[in-house]
C-alpha positions as CSV (number, residue, x, y, z in Angstrom):
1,X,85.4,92.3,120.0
2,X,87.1,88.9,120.8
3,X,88.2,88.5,124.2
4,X,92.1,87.1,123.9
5,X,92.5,83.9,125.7
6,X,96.2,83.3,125.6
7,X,99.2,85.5,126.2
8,X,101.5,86.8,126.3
9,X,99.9,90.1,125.0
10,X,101.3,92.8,125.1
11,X,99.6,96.9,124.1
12,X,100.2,100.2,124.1
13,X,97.3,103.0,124.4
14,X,98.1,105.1,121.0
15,X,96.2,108.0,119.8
16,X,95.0,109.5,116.7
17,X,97.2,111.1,114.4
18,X,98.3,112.3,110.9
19,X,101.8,110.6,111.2
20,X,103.2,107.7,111.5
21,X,106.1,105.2,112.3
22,X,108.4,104.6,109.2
23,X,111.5,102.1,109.8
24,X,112.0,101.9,113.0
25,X,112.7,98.3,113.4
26,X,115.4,96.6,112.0
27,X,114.6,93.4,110.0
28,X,116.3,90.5,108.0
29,X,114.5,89.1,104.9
30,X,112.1,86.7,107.1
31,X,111.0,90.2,108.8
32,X,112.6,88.9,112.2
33,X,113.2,91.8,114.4
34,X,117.2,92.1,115.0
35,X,118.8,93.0,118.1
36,X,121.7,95.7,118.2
37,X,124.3,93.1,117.1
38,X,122.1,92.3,114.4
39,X,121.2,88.9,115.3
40,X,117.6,87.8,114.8
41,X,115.5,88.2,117.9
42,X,113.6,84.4,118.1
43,X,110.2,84.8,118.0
44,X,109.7,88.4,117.1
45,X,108.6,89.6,113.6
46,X,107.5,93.0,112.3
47,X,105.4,93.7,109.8
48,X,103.9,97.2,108.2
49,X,105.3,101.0,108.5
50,X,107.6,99.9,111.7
51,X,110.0,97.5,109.3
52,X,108.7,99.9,106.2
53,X,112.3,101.3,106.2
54,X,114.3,98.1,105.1
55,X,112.4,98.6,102.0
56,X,112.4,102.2,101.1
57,X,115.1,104.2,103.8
58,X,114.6,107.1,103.8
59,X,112.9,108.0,100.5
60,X,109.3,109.3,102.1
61,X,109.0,111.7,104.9
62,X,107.7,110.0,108.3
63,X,104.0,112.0,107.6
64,X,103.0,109.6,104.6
65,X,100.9,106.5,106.2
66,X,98.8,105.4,103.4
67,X,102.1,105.1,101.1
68,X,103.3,101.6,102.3
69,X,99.6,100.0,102.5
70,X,101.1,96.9,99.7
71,X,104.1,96.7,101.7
72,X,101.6,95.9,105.1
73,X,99.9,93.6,103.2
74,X,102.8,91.6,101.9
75,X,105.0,91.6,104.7
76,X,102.3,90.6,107.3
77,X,101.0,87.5,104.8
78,X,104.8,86.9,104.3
79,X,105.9,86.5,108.1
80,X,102.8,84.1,108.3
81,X,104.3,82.4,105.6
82,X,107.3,82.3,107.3
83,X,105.9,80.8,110.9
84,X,104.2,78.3,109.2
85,X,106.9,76.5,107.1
86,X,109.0,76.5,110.7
């Protein structure tokens, strides 16, 4: 474990479980999170299963984790992308 130095952090105790978020987040092509009037919320990106439903709606049920593994990997490499050209 590496202790965390800086903040703001935030958590959330989860627990184990065969499902999963899928798409709950809405996101623009940078993978900013977007508020209700769909403007981009400064600062906040998502990445993974929670933004998963941009690219496939509603295709898979919510009880399929391991389906969207490339798209975690991809989106999370392309939001670092995305911070460091800002």
């Amino acid at each position: 474990m590496i202790p965390v130095e800086k903040g703001p952090v935030y958590a959330i105790k989860q627990g184990v479980g065969a499902f999963c978020n899928m798409g709950g987040l809405k996101i623009n092509l940078d993978n900013q999170v977007l508020d209700l009037d769909g403007a981009p919320i400064k600062g906040l990106y998502a990445v993974g299963n929670d933004t998963a439903g941009m690219l496939i709606g509603d295709t898979y049920g919510p009880n399929m984790p391991g389906t969207k593994a490339g798209y975690c990997f991809f989106s999370g490499k392309h939001v670092a992308d995305v911070i460091s050209e800002k």
